[in-house]
C-alpha positions in Angstrom: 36.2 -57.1 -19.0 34.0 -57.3 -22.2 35.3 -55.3 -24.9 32.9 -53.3 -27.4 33.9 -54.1 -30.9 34.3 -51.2 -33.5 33.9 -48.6 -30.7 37.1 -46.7 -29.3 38.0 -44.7 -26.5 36.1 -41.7 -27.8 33.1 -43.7 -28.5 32.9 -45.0 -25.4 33.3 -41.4 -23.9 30.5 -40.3 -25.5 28.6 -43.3 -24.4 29.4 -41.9 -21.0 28.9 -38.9 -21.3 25.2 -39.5 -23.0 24.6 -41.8 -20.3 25.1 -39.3 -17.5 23.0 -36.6 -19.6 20.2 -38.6 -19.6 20.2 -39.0 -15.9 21.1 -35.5 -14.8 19.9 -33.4 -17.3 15.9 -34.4 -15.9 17.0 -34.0 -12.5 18.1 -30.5 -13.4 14.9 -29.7 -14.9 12.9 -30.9 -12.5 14.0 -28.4 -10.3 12.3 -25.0 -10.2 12.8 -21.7 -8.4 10.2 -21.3 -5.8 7.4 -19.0 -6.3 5.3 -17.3 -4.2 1.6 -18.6 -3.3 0.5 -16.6 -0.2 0.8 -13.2 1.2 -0.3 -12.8 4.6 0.1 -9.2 5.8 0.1 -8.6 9.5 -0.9 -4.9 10.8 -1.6 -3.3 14.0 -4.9 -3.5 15.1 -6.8 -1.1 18.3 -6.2 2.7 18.4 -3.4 3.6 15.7 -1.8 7.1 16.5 -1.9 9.5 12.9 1.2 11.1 11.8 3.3 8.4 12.7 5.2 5.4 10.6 3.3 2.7 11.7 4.8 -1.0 11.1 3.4 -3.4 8.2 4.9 -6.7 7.7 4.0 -9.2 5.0 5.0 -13.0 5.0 5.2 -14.7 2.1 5.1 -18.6 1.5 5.3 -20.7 -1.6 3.3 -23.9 -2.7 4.7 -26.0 -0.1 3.6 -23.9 2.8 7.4 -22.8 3.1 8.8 -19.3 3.5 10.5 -17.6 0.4 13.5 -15.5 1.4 15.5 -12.9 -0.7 11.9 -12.7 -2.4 11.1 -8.9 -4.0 7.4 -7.5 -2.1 5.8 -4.6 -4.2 4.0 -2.4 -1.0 0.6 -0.2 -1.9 -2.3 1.3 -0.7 -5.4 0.2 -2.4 -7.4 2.4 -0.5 -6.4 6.1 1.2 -8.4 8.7 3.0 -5.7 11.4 2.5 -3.5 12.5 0.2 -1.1 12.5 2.7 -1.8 8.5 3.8 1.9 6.8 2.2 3.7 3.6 2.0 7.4 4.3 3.4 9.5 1.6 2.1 7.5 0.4 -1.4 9.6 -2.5 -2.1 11.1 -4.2 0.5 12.4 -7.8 0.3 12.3 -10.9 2.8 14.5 -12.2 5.6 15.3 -16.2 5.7 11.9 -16.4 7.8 9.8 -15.3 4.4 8.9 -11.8 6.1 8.9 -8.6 4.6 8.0 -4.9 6.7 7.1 -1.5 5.9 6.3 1.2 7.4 3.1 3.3 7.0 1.9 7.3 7.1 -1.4 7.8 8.4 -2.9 11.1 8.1 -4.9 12.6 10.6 -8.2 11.7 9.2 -11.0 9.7 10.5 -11.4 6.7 7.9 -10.2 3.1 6.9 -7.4 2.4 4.5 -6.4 -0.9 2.4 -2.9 -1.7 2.4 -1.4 -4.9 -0.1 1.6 -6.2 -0.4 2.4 -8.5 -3.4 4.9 -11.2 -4.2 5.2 -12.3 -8.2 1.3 -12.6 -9.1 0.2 -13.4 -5.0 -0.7 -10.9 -2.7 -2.3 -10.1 0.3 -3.8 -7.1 2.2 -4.6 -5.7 5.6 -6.7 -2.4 7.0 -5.5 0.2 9.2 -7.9 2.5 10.5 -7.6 6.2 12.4 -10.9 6.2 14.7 -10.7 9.2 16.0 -8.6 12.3 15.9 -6.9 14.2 19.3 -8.1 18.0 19.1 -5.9 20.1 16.9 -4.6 17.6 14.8 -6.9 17.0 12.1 -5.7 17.7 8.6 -8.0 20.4 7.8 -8.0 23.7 9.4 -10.5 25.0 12.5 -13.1 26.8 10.4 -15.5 27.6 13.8 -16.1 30.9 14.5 -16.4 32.0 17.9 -19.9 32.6 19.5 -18.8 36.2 20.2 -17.8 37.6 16.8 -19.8 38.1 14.0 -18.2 37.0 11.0 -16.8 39.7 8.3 -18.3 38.3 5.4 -21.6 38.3 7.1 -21.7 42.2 8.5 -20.4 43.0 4.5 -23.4 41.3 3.2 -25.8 43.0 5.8 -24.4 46.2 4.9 -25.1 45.9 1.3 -29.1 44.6 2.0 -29.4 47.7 4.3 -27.5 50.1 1.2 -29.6 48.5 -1.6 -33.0 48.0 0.6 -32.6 51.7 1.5 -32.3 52.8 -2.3 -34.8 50.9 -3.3 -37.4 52.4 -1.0 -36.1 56.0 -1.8 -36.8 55.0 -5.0 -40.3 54.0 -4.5 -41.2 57.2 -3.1 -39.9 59.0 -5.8 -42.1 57.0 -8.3 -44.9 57.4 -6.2 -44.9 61.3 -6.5 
């Protein structure tokens, strides 16, 4: 075995040791953590019923085309009809298969909503839309009046012509003498 002159044992260890560094130190640093590059959110499409949690799911895959697991998704809705349209779950976070599900609220409004999920600086979004609402279920109240009844504002307001019409032609007739 050749011998090193001048250098001992703890020379040569640090030879070693420098030796290894430069090898595994790049390999190290080579590697990063995987970051998201997709969202692809998957909703229901067809007749959605209102006032029910309706399931969302987003997948989310990195640079490679591979799904990120244990991966934090941020839920929102971009775009709401109602005050009463919600996300459920707003952060959720992904199985081994990259996927990620909510749930949403859908009021019983008429109207298209945008829903996004995001992963680090990707995202994604879907619509959900309520196209037509079953009698009596509507968020707002049943303002109709039946054809049969006269509304009370409306008999107040013809009393008051027929009270002020009357004094004013009493009052005429007055001036006119």
């Amino acid at each position: 075995m050749a011998r090193i002159v001048g250098v001992g044992r703890l020379g040569r260890a640090l030879a070693a040791t420098g030796l290894l560094l430069a090898f595994a130190v790049p390999a190290v640093a080579a590697y990063e953590t995987p970051v998201a590059q997709s969202v692809t959110v998957t909703a229901p499409s067809g007749t959605l019923a209102c006032k029910t949690e309706i399931p969302v799911s987003a997948t989310i895959l990195d640079a490679n085309g591979l799904p990120l697991a244990n991966t934090a998704v941020t839920w929102s809705m971009t775009t709401a009809v109602s005050s009463q349209d919600a996300i459920v779950d707003v952060t959720t976070t992904t199985d081994a298969n990259g996927v990620a599900t909510t749930k949403v609220y859908l009021d019983c409004i008429v109207g298209q909503r945008s829903v996004e999920a995001r992963a680090g600086t990707a995202f994604g979004g879907a619509v959900l839309g309520i196209t037509s609402v079953p009698a009596g279920t509507g968020s707002l109240p049943n303002t109709s009046t039946p054809s049969n009844q006269t509304p009370p504002l409306l008999l107040a307001l013809a009393g008051l012509a027929v009270v002020f019409g009357g004094a004013l032609g009493i009052r005429s007739i007055v001036a006119q003498r």
